[in-house]
PDB file of N, CA, C and O in Angstrom:
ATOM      1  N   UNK A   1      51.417-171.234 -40.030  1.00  0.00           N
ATOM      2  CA  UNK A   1      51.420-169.775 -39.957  1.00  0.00           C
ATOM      3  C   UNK A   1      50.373-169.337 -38.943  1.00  0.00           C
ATOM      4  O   UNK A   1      49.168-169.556 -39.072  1.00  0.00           O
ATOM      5  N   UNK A   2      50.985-168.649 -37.842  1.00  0.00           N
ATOM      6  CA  UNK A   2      50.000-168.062 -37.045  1.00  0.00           C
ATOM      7  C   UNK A   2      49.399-167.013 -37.202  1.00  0.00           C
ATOM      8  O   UNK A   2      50.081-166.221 -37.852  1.00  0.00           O
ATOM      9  N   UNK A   3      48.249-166.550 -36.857  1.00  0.00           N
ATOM     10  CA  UNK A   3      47.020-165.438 -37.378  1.00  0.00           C
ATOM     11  C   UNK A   3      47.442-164.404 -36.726  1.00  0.00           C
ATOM     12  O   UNK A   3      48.054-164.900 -35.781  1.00  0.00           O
ATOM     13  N   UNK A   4      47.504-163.208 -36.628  1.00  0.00           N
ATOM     14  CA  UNK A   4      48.382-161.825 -36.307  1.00  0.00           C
ATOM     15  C   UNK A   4      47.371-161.611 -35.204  1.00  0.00           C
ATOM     16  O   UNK A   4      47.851-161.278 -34.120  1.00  0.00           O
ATOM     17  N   UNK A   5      46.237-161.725 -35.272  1.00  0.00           N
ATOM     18  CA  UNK A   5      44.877-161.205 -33.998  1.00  0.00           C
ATOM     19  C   UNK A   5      45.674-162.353 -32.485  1.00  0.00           C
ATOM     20  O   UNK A   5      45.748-161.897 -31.344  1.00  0.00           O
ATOM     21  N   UNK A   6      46.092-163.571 -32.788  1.00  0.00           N
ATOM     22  CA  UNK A   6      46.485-164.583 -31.827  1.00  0.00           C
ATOM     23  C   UNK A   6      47.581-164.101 -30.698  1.00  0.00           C
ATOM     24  O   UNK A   6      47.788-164.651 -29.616  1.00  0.00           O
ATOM     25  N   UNK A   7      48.369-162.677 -31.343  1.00  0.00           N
ATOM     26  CA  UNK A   7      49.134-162.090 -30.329  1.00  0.00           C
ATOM     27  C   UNK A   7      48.922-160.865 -29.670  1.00  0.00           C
ATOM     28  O   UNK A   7      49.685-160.403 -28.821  1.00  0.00           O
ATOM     29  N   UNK A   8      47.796-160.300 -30.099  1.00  0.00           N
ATOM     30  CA  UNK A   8      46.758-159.282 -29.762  1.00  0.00           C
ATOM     31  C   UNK A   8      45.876-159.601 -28.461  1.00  0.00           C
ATOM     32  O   UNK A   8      45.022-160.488 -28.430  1.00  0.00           O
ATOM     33  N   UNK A   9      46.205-158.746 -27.376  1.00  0.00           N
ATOM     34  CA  UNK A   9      45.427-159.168 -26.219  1.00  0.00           C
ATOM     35  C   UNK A   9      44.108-158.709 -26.278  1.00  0.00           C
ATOM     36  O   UNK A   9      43.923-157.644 -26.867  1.00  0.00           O
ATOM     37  N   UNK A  10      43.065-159.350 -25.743  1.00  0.00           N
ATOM     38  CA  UNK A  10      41.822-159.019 -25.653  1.00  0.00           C
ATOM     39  C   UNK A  10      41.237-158.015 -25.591  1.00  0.00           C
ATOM     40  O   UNK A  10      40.432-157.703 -26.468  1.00  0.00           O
ATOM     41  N   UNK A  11      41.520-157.159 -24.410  1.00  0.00           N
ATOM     42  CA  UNK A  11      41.531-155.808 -24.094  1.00  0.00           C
ATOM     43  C   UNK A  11      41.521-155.045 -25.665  1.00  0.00           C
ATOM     44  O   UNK A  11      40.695-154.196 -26.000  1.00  0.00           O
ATOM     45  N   UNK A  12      42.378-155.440 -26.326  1.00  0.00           N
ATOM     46  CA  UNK A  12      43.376-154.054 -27.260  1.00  0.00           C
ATOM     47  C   UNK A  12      42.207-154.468 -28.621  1.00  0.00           C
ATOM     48  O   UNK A  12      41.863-153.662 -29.485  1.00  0.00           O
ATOM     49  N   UNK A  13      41.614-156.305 -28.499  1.00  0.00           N
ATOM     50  CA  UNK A  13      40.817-156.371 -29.270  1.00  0.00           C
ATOM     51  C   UNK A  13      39.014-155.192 -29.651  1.00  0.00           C
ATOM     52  O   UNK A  13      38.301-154.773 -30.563  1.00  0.00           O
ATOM     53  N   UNK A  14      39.173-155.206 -28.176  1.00  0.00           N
ATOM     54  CA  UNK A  14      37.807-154.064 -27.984  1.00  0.00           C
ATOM     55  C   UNK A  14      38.134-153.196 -28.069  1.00  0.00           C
ATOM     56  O   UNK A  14      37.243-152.524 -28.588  1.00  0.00           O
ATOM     57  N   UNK A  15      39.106-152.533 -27.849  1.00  0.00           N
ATOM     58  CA  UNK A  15      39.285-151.000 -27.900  1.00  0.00           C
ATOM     59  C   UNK A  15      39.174-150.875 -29.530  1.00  0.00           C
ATOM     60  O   UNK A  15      38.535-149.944 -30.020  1.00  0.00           O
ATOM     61  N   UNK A  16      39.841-151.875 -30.367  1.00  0.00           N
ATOM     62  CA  UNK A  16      40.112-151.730 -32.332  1.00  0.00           C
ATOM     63  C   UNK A  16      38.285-151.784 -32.462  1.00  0.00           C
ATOM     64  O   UNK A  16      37.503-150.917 -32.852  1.00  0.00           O
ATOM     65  N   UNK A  17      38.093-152.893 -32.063  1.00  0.00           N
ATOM     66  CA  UNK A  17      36.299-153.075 -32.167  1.00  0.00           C
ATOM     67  C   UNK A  17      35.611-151.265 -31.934  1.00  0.00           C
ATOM     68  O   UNK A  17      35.168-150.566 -32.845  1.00  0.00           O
ATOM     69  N   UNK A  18      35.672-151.040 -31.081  1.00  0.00           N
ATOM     70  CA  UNK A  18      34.854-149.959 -30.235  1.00  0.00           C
ATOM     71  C   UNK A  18      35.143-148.728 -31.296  1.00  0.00           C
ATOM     72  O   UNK A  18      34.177-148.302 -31.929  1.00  0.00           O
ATOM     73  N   UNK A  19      36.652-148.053 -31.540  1.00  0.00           N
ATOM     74  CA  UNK A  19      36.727-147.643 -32.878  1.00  0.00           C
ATOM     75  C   UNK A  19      36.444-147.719 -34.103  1.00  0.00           C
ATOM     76  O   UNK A  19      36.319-146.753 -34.856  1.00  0.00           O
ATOM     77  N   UNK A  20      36.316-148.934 -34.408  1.00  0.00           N
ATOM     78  CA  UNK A  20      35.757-149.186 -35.939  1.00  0.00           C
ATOM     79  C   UNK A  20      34.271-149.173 -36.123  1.00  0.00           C
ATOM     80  O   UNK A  20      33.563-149.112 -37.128  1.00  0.00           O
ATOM     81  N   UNK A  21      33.930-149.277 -34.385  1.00  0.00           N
ATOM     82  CA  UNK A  21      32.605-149.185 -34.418  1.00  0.00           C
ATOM     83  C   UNK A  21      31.733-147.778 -34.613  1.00  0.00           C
ATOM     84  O   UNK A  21      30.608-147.453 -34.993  1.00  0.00           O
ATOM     85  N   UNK A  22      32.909-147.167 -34.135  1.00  0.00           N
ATOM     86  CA  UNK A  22      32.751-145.595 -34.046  1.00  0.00           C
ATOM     87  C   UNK A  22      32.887-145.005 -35.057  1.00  0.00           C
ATOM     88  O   UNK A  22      32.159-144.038 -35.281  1.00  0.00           O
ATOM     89  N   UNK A  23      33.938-145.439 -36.048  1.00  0.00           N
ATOM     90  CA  UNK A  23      33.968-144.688 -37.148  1.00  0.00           C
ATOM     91  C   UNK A  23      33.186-145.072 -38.125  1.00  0.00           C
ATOM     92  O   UNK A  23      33.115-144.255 -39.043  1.00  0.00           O
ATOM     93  N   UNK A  24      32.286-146.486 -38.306  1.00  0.00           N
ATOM     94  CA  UNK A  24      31.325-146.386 -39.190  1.00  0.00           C
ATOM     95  C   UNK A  24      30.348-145.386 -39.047  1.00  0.00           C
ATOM     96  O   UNK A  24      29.822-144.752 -39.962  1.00  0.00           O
ATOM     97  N   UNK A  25      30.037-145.236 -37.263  1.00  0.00           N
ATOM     98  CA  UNK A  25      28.633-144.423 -37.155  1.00  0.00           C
ATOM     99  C   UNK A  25      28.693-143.354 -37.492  1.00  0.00           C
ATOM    100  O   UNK A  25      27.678-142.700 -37.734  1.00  0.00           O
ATOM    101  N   UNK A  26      30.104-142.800 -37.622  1.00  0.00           N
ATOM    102  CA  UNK A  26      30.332-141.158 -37.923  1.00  0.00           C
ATOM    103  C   UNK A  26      30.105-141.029 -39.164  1.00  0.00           C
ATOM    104  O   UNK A  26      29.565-140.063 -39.702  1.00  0.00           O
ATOM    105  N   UNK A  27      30.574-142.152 -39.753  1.00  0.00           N
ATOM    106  CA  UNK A  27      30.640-142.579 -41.640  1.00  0.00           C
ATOM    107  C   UNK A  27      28.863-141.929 -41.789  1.00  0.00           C
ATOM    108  O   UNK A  27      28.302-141.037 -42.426  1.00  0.00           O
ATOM    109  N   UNK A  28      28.543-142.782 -40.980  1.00  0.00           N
ATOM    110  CA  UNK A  28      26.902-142.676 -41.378  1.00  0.00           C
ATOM    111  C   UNK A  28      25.996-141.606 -40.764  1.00  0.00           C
ATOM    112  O   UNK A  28      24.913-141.269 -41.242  1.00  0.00           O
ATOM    113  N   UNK A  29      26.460-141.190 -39.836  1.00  0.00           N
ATOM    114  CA  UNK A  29      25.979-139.922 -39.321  1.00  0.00           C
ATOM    115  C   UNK A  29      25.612-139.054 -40.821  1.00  0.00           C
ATOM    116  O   UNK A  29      24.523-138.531 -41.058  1.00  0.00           O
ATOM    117  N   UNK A  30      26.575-139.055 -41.559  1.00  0.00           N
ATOM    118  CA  UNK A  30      26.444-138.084 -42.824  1.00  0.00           C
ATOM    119  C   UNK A  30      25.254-138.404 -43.664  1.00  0.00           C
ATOM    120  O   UNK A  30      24.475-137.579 -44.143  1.00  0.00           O
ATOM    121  N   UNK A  31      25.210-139.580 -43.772  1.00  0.00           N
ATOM    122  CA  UNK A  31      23.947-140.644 -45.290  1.00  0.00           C
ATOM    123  C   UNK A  31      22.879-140.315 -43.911  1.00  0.00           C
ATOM    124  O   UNK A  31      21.966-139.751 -44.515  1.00  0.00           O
ATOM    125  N   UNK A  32      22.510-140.326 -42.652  1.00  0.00           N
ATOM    126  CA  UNK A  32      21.165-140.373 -42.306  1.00  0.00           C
ATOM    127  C   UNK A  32      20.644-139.209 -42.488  1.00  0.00           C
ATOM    128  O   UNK A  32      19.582-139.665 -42.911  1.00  0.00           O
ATOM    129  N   UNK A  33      20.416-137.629 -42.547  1.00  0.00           N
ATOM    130  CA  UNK A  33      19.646-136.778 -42.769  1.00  0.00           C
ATOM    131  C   UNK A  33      19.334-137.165 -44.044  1.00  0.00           C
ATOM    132  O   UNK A  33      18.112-137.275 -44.140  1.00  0.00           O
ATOM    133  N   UNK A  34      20.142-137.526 -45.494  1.00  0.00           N
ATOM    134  CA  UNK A  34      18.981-137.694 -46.676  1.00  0.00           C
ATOM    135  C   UNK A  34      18.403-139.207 -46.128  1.00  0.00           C
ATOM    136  O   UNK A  34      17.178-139.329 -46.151  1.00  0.00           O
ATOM    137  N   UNK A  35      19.223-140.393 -45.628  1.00  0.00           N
ATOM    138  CA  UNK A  35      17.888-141.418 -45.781  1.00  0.00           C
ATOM    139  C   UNK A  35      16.694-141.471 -45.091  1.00  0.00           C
ATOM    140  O   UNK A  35      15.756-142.213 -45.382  1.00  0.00           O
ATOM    141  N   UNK A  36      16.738-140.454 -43.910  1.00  0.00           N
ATOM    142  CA  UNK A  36      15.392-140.058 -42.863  1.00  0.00           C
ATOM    143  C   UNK A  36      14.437-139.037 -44.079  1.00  0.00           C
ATOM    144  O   UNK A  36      13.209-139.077 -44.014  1.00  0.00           O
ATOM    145  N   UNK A  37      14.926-138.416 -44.832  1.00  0.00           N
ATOM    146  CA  UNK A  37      14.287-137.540 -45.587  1.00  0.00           C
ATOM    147  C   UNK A  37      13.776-138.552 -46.869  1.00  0.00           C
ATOM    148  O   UNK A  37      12.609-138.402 -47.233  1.00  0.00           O
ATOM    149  N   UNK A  38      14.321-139.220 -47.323  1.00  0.00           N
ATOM    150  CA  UNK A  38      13.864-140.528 -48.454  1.00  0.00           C
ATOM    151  C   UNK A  38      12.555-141.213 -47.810  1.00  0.00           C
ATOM    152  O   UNK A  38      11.400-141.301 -48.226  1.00  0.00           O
ATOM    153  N   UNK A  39      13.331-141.770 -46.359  1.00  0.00           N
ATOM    154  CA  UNK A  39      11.544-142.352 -45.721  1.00  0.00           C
ATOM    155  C   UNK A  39      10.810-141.909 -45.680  1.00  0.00           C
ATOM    156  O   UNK A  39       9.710-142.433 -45.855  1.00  0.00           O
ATOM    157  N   UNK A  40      10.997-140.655 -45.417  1.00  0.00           N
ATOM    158  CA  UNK A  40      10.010-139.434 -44.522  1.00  0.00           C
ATOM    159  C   UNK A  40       8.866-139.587 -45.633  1.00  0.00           C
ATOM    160  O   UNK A  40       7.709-139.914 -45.368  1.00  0.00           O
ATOM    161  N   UNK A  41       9.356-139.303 -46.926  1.00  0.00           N
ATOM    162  CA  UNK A  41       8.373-138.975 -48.682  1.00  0.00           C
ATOM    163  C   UNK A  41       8.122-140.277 -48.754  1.00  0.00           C
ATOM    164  O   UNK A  41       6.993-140.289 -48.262  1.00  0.00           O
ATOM    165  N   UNK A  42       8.327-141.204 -48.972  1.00  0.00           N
ATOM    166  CA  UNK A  42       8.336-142.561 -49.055  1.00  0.00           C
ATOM    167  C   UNK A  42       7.114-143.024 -48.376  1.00  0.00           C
ATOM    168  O   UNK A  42       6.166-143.633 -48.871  1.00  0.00           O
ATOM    169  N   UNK A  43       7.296-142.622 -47.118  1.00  0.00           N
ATOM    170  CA  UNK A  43       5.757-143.052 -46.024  1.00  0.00           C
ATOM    171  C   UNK A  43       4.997-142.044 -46.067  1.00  0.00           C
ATOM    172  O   UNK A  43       3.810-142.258 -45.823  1.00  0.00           O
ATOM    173  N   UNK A  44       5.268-141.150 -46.269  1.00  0.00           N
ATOM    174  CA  UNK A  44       3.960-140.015 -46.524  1.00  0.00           C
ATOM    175  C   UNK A  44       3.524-140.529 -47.804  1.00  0.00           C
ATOM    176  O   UNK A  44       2.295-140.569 -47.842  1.00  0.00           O
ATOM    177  N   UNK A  45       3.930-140.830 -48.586  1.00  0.00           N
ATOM    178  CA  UNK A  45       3.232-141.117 -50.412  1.00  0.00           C
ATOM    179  C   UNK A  45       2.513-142.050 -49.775  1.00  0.00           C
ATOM    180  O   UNK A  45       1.393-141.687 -49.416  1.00  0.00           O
ATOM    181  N   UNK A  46       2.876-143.274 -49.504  1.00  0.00           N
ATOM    182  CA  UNK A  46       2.243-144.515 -49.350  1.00  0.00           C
ATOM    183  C   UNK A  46       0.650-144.096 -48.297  1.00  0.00           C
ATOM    184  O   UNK A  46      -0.445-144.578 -48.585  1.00  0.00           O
ATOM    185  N   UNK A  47       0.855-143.199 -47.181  1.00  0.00           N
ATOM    186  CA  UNK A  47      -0.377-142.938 -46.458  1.00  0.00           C
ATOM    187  C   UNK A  47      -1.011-141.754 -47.653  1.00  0.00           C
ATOM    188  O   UNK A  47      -2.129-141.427 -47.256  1.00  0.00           O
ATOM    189  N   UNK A  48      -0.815-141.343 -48.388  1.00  0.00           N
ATOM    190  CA  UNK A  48      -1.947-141.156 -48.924  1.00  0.00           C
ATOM    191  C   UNK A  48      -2.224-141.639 -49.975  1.00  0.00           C
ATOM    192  O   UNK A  48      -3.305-141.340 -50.483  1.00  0.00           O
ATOM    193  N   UNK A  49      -1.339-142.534 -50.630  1.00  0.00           N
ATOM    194  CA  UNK A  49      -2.149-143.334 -51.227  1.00  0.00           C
ATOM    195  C   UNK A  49      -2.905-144.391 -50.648  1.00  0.00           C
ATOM    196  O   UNK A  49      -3.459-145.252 -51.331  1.00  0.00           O
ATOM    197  N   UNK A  50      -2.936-144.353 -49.570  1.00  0.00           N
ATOM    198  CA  UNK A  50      -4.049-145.497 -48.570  1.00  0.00           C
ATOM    199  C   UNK A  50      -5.111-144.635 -48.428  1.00  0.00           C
ATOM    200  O   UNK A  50      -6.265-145.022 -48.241  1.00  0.00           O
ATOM    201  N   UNK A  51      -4.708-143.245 -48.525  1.00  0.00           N
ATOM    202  CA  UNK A  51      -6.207-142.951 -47.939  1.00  0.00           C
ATOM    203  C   UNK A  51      -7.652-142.874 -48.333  1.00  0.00           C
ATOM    204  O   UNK A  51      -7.721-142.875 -49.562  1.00  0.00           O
ATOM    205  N   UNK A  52      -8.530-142.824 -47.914  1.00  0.00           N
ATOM    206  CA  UNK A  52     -10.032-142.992 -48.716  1.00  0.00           C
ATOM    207  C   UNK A  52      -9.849-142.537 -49.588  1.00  0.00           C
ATOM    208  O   UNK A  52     -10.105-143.138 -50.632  1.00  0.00           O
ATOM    209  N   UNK A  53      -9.211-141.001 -49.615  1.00  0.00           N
ATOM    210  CA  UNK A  53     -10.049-140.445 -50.884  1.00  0.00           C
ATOM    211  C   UNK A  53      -9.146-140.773 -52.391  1.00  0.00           C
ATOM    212  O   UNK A  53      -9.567-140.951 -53.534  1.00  0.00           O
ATOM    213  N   UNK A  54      -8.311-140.766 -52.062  1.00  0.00           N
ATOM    214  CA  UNK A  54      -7.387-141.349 -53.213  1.00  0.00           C
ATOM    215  C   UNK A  54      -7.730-142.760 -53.458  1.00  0.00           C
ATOM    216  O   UNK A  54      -7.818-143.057 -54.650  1.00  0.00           O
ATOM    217  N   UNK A  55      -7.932-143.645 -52.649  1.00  0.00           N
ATOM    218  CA  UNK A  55      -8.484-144.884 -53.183  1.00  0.00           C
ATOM    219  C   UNK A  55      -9.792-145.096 -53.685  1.00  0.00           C
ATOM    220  O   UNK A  55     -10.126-146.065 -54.367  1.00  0.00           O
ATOM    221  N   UNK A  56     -10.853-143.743 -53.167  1.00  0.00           N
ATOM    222  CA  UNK A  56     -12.108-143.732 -53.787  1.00  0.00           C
ATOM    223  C   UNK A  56     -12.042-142.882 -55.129  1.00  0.00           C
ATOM    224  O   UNK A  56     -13.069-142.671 -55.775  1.00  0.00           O
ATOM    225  N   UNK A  57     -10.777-142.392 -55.536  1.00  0.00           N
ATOM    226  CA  UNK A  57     -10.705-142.031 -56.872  1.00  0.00           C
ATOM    227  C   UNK A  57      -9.835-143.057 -57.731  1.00  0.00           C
ATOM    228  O   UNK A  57      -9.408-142.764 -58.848  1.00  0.00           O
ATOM    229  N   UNK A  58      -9.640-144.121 -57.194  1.00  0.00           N
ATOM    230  CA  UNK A  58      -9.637-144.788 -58.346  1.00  0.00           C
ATOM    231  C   UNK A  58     -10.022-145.937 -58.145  1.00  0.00           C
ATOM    232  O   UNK A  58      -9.445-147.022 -58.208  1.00  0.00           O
ATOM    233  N   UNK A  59     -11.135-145.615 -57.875  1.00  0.00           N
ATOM    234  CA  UNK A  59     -12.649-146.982 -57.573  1.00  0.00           C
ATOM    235  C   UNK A  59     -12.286-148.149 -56.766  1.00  0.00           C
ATOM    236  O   UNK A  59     -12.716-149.257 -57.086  1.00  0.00           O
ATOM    237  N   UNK A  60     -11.464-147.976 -55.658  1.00  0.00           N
ATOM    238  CA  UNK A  60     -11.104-148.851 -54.165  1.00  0.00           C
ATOM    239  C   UNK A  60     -11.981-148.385 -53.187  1.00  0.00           C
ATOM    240  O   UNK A  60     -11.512-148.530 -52.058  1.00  0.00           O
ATOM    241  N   UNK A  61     -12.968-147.932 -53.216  1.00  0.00           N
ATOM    242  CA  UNK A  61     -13.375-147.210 -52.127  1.00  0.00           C
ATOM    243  C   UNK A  61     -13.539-148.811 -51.287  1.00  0.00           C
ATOM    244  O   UNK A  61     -12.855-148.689 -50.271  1.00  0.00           O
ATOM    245  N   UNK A  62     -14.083-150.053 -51.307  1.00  0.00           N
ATOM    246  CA  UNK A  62     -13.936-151.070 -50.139  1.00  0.00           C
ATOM    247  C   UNK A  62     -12.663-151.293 -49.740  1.00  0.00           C
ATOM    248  O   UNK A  62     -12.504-151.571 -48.551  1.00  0.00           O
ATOM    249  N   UNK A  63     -11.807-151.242 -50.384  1.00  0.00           N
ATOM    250  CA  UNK A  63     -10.679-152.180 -50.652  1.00  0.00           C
ATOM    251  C   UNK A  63      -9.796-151.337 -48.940  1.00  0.00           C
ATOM    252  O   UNK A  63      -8.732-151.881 -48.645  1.00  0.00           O
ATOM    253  N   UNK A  64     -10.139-150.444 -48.218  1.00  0.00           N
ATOM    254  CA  UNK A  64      -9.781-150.032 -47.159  1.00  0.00           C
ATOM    255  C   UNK A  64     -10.516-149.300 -46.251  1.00  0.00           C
ATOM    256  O   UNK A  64     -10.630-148.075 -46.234  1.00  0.00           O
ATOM    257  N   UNK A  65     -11.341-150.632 -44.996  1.00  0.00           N
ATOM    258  CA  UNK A  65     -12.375-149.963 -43.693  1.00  0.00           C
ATOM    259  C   UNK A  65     -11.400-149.382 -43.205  1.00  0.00           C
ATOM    260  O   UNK A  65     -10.550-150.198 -42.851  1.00  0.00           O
ATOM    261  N   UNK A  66     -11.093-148.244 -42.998  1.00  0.00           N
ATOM    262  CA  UNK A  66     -10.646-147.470 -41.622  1.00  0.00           C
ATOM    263  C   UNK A  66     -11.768-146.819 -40.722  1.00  0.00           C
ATOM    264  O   UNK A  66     -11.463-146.232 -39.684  1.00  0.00           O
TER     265      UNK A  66
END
């Protein structure tokens, strides 16, 4: 049994590629404004919980030279 892609010319292979490629990004165009907004809080929490004063309130004050 021969594979159905084996009578598919090359060309016609990239063009299916280049579309499917396209329509994931559109897929995802939608999910990136909340997952840029998830990081966004995500890395802001984490820098202040690095920062002095939050780590000097709960008795880290060495535990980070900046």
């Amino acid at each position: 049994m021969s594979d159905f892609f084996d009578h598919v010319s090359e060309p016609t292979k990239h063009v299916v590629d280049a579309l499917s490629l396209l329509t994931v990004l559109g897929t995802l165009v939608n999910f990136l404004p909340a997952i840029a907004a998830l990081l966004s809080i995500v890395w802001s929490g984490l820098r202040i919980y690095e920062s002095k004063t939050v780590q000097g309130w709960l008795g880290k004050d060495n535990a980070i030279d900046e």
